[in-house]
C-alpha positions in Angstrom: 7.2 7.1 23.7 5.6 8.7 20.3 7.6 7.9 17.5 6.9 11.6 14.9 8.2 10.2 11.3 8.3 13.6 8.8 10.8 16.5 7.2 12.2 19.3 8.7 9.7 21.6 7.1 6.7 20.4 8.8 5.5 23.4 10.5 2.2 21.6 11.5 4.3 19.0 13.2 6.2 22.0 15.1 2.8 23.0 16.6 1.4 19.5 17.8 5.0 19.2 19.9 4.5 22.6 21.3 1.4 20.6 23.1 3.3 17.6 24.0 5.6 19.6 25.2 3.3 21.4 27.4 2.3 17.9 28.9 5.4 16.8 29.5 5.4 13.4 27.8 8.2 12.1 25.6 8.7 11.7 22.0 11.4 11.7 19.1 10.9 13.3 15.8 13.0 11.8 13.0 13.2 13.8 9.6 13.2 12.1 6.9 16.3 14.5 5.2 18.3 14.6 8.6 19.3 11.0 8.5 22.0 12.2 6.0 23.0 15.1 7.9 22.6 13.9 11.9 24.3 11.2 13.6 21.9 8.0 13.2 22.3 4.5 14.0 19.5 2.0 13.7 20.2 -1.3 15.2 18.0 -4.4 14.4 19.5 -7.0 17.1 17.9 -5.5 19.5 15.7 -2.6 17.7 17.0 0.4 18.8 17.2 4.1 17.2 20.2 6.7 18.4 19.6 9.6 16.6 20.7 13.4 17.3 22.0 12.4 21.0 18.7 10.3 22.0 18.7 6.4 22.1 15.6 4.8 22.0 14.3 1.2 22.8 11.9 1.0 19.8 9.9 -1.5 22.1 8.9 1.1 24.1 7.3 3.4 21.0 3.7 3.3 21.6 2.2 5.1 18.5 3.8 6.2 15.4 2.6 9.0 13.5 3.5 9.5 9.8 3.5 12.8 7.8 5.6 13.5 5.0 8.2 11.0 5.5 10.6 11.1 2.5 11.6 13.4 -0.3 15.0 12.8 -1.0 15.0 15.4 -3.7 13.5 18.3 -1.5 16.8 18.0 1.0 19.9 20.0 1.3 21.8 16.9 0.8 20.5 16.0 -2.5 20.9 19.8 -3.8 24.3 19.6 -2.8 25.3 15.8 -4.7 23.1 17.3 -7.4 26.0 19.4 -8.7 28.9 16.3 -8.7 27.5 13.5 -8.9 26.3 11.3 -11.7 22.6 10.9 -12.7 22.8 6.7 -12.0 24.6 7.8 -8.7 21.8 9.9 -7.4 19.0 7.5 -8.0 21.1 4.8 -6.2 21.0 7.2 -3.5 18.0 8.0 -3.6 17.4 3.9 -3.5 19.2 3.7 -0.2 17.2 6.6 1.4 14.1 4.6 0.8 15.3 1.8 1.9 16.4 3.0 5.1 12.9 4.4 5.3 11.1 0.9 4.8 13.9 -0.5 7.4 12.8 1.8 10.1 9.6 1.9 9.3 9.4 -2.5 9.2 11.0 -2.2 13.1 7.9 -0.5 13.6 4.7 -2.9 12.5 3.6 -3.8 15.3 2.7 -0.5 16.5 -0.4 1.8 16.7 0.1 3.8 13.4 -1.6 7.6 13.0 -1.9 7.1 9.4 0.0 3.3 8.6 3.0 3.3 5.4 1.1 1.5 3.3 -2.1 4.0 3.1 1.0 7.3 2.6 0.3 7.1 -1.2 -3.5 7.0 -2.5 -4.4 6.4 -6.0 -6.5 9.4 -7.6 -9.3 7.6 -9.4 -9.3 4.4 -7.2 -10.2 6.8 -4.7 -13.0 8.1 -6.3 -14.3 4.2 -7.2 -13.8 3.6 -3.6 -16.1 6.8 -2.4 -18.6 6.1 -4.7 -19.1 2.5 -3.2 -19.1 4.4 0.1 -22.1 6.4 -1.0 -20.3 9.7 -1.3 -21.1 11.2 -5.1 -17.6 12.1 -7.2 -17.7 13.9 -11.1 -18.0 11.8 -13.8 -14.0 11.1 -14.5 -12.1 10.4 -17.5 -8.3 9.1 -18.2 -8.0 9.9 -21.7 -5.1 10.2 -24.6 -6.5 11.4 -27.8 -7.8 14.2 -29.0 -10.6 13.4 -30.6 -11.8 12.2 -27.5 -12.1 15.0 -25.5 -13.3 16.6 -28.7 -16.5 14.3 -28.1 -16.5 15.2 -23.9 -16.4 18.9 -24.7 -19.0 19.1 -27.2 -21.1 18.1 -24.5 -20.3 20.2 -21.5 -17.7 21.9 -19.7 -14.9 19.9 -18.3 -11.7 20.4 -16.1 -8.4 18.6 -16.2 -6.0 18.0 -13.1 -2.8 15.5 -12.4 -3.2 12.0 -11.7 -0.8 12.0 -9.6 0.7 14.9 -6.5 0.8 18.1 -8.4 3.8 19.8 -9.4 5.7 22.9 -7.9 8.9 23.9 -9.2 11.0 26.7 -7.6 12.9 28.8 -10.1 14.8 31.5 -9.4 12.2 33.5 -12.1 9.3 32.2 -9.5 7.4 28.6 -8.6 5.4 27.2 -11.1 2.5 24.9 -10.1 -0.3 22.6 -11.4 -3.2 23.4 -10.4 -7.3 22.1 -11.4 -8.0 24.1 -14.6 -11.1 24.5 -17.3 -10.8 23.1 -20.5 -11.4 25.2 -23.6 -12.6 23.9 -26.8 -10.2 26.6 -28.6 -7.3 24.8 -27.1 -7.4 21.5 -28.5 -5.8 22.2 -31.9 -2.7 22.6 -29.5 -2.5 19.8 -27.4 -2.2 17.4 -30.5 -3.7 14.0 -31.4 -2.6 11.8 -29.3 -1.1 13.5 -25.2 -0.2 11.7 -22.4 -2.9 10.2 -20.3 -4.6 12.4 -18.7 -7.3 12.9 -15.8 -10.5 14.8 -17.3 -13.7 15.2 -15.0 -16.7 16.8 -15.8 -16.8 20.2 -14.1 -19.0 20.7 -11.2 -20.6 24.3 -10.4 -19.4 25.2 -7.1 -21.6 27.3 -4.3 -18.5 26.9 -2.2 -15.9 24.1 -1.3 -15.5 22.3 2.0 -11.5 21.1 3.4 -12.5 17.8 5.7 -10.1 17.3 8.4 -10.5 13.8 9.4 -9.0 12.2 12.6 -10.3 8.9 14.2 -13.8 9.1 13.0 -14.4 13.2 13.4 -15.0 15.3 10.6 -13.6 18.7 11.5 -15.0 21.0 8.5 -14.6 24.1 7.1 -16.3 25.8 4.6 -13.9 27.8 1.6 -16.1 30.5 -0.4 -14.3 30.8 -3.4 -16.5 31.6 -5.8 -16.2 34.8 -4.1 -13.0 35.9 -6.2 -12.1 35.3 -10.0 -9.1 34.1 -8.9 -9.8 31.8 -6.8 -12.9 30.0 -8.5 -11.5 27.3 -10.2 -8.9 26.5 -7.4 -9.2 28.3 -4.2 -5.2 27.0 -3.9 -4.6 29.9 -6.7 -4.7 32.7 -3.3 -6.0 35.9 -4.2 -3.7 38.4 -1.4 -5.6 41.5 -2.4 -9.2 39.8 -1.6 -8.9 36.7 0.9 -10.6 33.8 0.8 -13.6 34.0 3.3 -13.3 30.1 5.6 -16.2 29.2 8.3 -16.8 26.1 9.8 -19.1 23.7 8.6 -21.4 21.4 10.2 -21.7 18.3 7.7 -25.2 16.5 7.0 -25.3 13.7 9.3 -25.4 10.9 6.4 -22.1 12.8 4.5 -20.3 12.3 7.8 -21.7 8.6 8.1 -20.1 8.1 4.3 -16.9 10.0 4.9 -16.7 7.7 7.6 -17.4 4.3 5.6 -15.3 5.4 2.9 -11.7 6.1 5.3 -12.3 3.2 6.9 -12.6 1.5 3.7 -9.2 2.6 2.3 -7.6 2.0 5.7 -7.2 5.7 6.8 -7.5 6.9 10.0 -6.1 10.3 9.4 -6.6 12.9 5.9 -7.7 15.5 4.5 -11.0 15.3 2.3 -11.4 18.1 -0.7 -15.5 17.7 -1.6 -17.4 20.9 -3.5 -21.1 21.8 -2.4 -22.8 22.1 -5.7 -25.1 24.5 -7.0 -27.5 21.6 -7.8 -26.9 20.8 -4.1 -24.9 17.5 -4.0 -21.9 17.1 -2.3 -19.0 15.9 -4.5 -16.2 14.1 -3.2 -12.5 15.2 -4.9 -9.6 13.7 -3.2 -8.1 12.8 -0.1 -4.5 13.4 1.2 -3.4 11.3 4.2 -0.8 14.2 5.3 -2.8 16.8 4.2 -2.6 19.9 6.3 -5.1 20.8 8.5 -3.5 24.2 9.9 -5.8 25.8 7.4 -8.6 24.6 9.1 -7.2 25.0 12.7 -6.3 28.2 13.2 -10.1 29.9 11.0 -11.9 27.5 12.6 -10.9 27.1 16.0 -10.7 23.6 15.7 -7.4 23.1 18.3 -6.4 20.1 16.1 -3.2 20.5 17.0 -4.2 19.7 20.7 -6.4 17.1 19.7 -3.9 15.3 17.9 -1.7 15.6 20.6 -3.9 14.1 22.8 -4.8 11.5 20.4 -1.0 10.7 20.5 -0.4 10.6 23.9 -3.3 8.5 24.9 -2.6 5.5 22.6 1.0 6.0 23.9 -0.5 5.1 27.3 -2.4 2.5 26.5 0.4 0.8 24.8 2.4 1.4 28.0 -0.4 -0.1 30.1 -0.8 -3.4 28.0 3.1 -3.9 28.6 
């Protein structure tokens, strides 16, 4: 049995169970914002899972993969209690949520894990000490809260700020605002003040074009993003220009970036993400982040990459080879 821990809006998810479907082998997806709405019960003594009709022996799971497996805030529950409940209420529900979560989740430790709870939520810059002890080059970075120094950074080249943390969309009814990687100017510093919150500040890199790293049990499945190709686009190829898409290629990787991508996810324990790394102009490759559920439809589908069938796959043979060890 595979065990598929995410949120109902996982499209990508919705594609890889088209190909288990298709093979006929058995699994149960539990969303992280159904367990409010769908009839659950978890039982410890002896571990099983009833959820939406389906009971499950949760010794009989034989891999686990985790996506996006919370957001308490994103579900229709919590937009609902938003409106009568009190602020200390919410958060304790919120509390529970998680709990439940790390309940579940705790059944499940012995099990083969496509991307393990503890490695969900990666640290920014201890990401980018860790890839530079892999031997993968990353901008020189800054975590700064005063304005005189950035004064000093800028008077010596051009640099970019981004959160140190997940970015930020908020969904208005006037639009969605976002955070995305932007240039700082010199002009602007009057503005942000003397002292700011810390903040993430890394020297900007000149781009020929940017590479999205799809990386699943030791393959790197690349593809190239020419985004220097539009104005809007060039700073953050996330900032979609409709009128002029975004020209994406696969990319065969230098043999000794692959061998460093590879050191580096196996020294943070992943063994799923997606790597962000920019092809300089000076020609280096610079490594920028990694998400462990990033998505990798964006590299499936204008790549050809079929990673929805090779996860599947993935899936469904250490499913088997749990089955055979019992």
């Amino acid at each position: 049995m595979i065990l598929l821990l995410s949120t109902s809006d996982d499209t990508n998810l919705d594609h890889v169970i088209d190909w288990l479907k298709l093979q006929a082998h058995a699994y149960l997806r539990l969303n992280a914002d159904d367990v409010m709405e769908e009839p659950l019960h978890l039982s410890l003594q002896p571990p099983r899972l009833a959820f939406r009709g389906h009971e499950v022996d949760l010794s009989q799971v034989g891999v686990v993969w985790l996506r996006k497996f919370g957001n308490f805030r994103r579900s229709a529950f919590h937009a609902r209690a938003a409106s009568r409940l009190r602020r200390e209420s919410l958060l304790q529900l919120e509390r529970e949520h998680a709990s439940l979560l790390t309940a579940l989740t705790s059944l499940l430790e012995d099990k083969h894990w496509l991307t393990h709870p503890s490695r969900l939520r990666v640290n920014k810059v201890e990401m980018l000490l860790k890839a530079q002890r892999s031997g993968l080059l990353t901008p020189e970075t800054h975590v700064l809260n005063r304005g005189e120094d950035l004064s000093r950074l800028l008077a010596g080249g051009e640099y970019i700020s981004k959160s140190l943390f997940e970015p930020l969309f908020l969904k208005e009814e006037g639009g969605l605002y976002s955070m995305f990687t932007r240039t700082l100017e010199p002009e602007e510093l009057p503005r942000m003040g003397e002292h700011f919150f810390p903040s993430l500040v890394q020297r900007k890199v000149e781009k020929e074009y940017e590479l999205r790293v799809f990386y699943l049990d030791g393959e790197c499945h690349t593809m190239a993003i020419f985004s220097q190709q539009s104005e809007r686009t060039r700073q953050d190829f996330r900032e979609i220009d409709w009128t002029r898409p975004t020209r994406m290629v696969p990319y065969a990787l230098p043999m000794e970036l692959e061998e460093a991508i590879r050191r580096f996810m196996r020294a943070i324990g992943l063994n799923c993400g997606s790597l962000d790394i920019i092809k300089s102009t000076d020609g280096g490759y610079y490594f920028l982040e990694v998400n462990p559920s990033g998505q990798f439809g964006m590299v499936s589908h204008p790549c050809n990459s079929f990673l929805y069938e090779k996860i599947a796959r993935y899936l469904i043979d250490h499913d088997l080879r749990a089955q055979e060890a019992h």
